[in-house]
N, C-alpha and C positions, 0 to 999 in steps of 0.2 A: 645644153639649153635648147638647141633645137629638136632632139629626141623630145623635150618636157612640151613645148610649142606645137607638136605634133600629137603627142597624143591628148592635149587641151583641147585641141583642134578637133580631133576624133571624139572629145567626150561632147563637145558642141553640136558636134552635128547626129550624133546617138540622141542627144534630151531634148533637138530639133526633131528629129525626128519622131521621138515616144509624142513631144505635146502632137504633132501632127496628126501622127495614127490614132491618138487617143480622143481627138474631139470628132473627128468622123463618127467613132464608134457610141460617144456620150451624145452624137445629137441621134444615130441609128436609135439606141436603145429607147428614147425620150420619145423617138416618133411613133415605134412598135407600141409602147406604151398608151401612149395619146391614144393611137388606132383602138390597140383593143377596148380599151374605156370608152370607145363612142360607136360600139358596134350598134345596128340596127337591129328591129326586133326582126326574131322567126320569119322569113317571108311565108306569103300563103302556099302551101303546097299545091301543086298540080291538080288537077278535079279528079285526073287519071290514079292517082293513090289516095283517093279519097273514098268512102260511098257516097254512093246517088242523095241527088235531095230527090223530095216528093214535096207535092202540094204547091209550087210556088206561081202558079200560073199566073194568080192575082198579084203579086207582090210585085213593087214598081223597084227598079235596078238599084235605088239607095237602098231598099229595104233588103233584096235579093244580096247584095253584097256584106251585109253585115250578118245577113244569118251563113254567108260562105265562109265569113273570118269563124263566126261562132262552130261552124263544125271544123273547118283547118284545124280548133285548138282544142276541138275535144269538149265542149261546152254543150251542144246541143245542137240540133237539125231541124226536121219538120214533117207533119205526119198529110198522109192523103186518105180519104177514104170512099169508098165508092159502095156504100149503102151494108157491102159485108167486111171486106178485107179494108186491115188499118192496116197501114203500111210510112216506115221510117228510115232514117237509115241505120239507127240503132235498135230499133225495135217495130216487128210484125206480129198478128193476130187477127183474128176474126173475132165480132163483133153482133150477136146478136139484140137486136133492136128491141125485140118486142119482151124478151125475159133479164136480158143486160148478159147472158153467158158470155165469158170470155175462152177461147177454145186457140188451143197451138199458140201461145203466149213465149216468143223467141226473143232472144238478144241476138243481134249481128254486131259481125264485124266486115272489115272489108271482105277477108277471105272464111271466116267463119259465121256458123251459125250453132245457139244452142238453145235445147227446148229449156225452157226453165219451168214452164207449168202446162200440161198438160190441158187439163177443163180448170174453168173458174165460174161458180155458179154462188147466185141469190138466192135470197128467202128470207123473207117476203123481197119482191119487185115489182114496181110498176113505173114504168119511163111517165116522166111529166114534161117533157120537150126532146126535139131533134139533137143527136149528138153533134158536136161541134170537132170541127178537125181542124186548127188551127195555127203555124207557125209549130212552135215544138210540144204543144199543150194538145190533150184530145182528153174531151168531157164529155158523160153520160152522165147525165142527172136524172136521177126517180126521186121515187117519194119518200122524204126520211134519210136518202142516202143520194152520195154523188160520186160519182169513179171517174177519176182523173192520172191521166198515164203522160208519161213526159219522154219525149223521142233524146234521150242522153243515153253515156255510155252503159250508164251506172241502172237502164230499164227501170225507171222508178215508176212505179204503182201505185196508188192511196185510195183508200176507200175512206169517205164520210161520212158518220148516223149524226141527224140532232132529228131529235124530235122521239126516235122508236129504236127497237134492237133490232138486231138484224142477223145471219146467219154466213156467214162467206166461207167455200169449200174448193177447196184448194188439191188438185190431181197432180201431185207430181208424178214425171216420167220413170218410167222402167231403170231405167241406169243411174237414179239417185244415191247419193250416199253419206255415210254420216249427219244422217238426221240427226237435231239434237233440239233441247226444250228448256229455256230457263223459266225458271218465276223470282218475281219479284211483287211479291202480296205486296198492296198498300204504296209501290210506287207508282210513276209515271215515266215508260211505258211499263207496264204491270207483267209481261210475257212475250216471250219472240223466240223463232224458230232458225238453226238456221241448218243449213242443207250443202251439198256437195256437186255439182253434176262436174265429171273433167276436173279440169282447172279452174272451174269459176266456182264461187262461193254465194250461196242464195240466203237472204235475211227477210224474215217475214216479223214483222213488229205492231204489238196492239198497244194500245193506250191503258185502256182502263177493263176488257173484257178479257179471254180465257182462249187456249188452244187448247184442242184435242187431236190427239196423232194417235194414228191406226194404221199403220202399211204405211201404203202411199198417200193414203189421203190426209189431210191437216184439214180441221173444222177450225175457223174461229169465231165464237161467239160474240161477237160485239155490240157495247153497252147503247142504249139510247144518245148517249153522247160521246162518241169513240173516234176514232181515229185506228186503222188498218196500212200499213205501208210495207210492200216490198221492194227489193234494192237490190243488185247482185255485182258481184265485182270479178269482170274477167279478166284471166292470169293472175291469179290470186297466189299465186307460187313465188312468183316476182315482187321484192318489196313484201313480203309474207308478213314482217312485224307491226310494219306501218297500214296495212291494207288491215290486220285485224285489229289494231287499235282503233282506225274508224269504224270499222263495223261492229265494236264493242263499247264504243263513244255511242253511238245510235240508239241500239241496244236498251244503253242503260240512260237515256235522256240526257248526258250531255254533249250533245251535239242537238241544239233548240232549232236550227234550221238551216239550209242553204239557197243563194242566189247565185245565178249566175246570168251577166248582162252584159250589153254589147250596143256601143252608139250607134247609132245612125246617121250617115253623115248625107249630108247633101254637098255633093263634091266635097273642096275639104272643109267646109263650116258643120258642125255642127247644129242637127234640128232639136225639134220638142221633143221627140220620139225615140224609143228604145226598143230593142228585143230582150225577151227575161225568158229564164222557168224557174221557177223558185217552189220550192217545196218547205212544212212546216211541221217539224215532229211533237209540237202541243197547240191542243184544242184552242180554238180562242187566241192565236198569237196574230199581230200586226205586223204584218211588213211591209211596206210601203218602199216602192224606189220614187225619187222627189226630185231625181236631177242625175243623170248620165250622159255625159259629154265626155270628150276625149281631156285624159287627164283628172276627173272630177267627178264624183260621185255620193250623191247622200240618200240614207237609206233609214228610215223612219222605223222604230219598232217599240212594241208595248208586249208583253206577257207577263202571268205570272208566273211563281213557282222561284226553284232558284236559279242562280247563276248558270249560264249555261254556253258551248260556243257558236256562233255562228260565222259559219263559210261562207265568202265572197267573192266569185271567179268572174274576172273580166280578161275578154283577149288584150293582147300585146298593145294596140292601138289606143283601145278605149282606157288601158292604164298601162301605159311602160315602165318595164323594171330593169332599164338599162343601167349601166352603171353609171351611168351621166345622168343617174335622173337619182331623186330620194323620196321613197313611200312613206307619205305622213297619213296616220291614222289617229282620227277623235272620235270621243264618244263624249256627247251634249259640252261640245269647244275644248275640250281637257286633251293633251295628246297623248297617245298611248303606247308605252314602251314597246320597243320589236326584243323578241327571241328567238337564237336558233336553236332552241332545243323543242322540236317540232314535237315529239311526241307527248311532251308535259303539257303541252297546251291542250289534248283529248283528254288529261284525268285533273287538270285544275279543277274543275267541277268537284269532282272531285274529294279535294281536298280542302273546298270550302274558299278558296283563294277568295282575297279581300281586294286585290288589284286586275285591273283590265290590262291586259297586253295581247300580243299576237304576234303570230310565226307566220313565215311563207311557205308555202309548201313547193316541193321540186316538181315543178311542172312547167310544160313550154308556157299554158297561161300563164296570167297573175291570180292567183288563189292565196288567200288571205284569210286563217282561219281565227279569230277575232275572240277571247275570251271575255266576257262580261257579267262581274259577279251579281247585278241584275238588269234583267231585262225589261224594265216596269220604264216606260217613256224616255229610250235613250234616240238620239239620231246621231247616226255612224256617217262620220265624213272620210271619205277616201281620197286622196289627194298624189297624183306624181307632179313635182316637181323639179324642173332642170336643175342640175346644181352649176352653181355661179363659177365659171370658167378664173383660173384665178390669174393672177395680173400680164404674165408672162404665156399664157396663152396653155401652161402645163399643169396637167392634177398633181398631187402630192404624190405619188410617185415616180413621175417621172421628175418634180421638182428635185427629189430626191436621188435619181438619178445623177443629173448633172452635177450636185453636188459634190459628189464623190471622183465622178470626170475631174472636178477641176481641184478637188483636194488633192489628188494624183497629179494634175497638171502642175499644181505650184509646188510640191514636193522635186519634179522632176527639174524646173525651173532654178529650185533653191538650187538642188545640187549641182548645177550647170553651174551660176554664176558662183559657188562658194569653190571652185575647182577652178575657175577662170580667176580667180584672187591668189589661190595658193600659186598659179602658174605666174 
């Protein structure tokens, strides 16, 4: 009897001890949990592993601060220019005033630099006001046409006709490689080139006019009402499948346009004011931003033609995609399904899709590339939302957690006292 009284006593203080060791461990796991679901975004990197801004002389500290979050994420910077040299921290060139040449046309990076076009020249030109260098946006307006270059990673270029055709000749550098030439008669864009330098991959795209490749040189003919845009994507090695499905999303017009925006705050309230560069791969397309605020974003848009997607990158702040938070996306008040199958949303277009949805793409921003089978007067609400903490102060996984703690704990419980009956 006291041999049995003994080891009763031994099982007692074993299932004392398992419940003990085991609810340390079930609130450990519950807290790790918690934590990781309420991490904060990206902090800003250091200026020291950044590049330089340019241009910010004028800009007062709300505004200078938001164009720092905008380059921390890779969004966009700011150009300067001092009569000849435009200068960014993604892109430098020279800039002749009186015929519109563009000459030494680079992309940078912090530690790199590469030529991507060599001379870029008009025909016919004639400037009809001062170029403007502004924020991440730099515009040369002539007559009939307008050239607008945007300080991003991505070196975007666009040239404008309405009214006249026009002629734009294109020098690429000595060390180019796989040139290449599609057509597409009777689409929108109707032709695009695209190019090799290194690792970076160079896209030259028209609307509605014609390329001709010779050597180095590419002529493109462009129509009285045309549209010209080049793009280039470096470390194009990395992410190779996804880097060419946007650049073949572009290409062949489903991809209708990109923004990318960033609040401006006045300490932490929220102003009227925003920083944007947005660019628009068809003639005639509306995009209007109508409201960017931290959390909340609506974006106005009309075009024709068909369905097509459009890209929406805002930093960390201006739209958080923690896990504690949930990205809701409308288009004119309807909400619109998420997918992770990132790459099907570049050929939905496509395939003629009859429903709007959208994927995130993996980047420290939030990029949000938004499928819309059309583009004829939608407005795109962007919305992050806290998600509602639930009663117990735990998300579903860690609710889940404890669960299990204490299913184990009443298992170990039962067998204590069903041993202390037999004894």
């Amino acid at each position: 009897m006291g041999a049995r009284r003994s080891r009763s006593s031994a099982i007692r203080v074993a299932a004392t001890l398992t419940v003990i060791t085991i609810l340390p461990a079930a609130a450990f796991a519950g807290a790790v949990l918690v934590k990781a679901s309420s991490l904060a975004p990206r902090p800003t990197p250091s200026d020291e592993f950044l590049p330089p801004l340019y241009g910010t002389e004028d800009f007062d500290n709300e505004t200078l601060h938001a164009l720092q979050r905008g380059r921390a994420n890779d969004l966009f910077a700011s150009f300067e220019w001092n009569g000849t040299r435009v200068r960014g921290s993604y892109v430098e060139f020279d800039y002749n005033l009186a015929n519109g040449t563009v000459s030494g046309f680079t992309a940078k990076g912090l530690t790199s630099r590469v030529l991507l076009v060599s001379l870029i020249t008009l025909s016919p030109f004639s400037p009809t006001s001062w170029p403007e260098a502004r924020g991440p946006k730099f515009t040369a307006p002539g007559a009939s046409i307008v050239a607008r270059v945007r300080d991003d990673p991505m070196s975007s270029l666009e040239f404008v006709t309405n009214g006249s055709a026009h002629r734009v000749t294109f020098l690429l550098p000595s060390n180019v490689t796989e040139v290449a030439t599609h057509w597409r008669p009777g689409s929108w864009p109707a032709s695009s080139v695209v190019f090799s330098i290194g690792d970076t991959r160079g896209l030259l795209v028209l609307g509605a006019g014609t390329f001709e490749v010779a050597g180095l040189t590419v002529v493109a003919r462009m129509a009285s009402r045309d549209l010209l845009v080049l793009k280039s994507i470096p470390e194009f090695g990395l992410h190779r499948s996804e880097k060419t499905a946007f650049l073949d999303a572009i290409a062949s017009g489903r991809i209708a346009s990109e923004a990318s925006l960033v609040a401006i705050l006045n300490g932490t309230r929220p102003t009227e004011k925003w920083l944007e560069s947005q660019i628009t791969y068809r003639i005639g397309m509306v995009q209007i931003p109508e409201l960017v605020v931290p959390r909340h974003v609506a974006v106005r848009l009309n075009a024709t033609g068909p369905g097509a997607v459009v890209l929406l990158a805002f930093d960390p702040l201006t739209m958080p995609q923690n896990r504690t938070d949930r990205l809701v996306v409308k288009a004119n008040g309807a909400e619109v399904p998420e997918t992770t199958d990132t790459l099907s949303t570049f050929y939905a277009a496509e395939s003629k899709g009859d429903k709007a949805f959208y994927s995130r793409l993996p980047f420290v921003a939030t990029v949000v590339a938004l499928y819309l089978p059309s583009l004829g007067r939608i407005m795109v609400d962007v919305q992050s939302q806290p998600v509602e903490p639930s009663p117990a102060g735990l998300d579903a996984a860690s609710q889940a957690a404890m669960v299990v703690a204490v299913g184990i704990v009443s298992v170990a419980a039962a067998h204590m006292f069903r041993r202390r009956r037999e004894s």
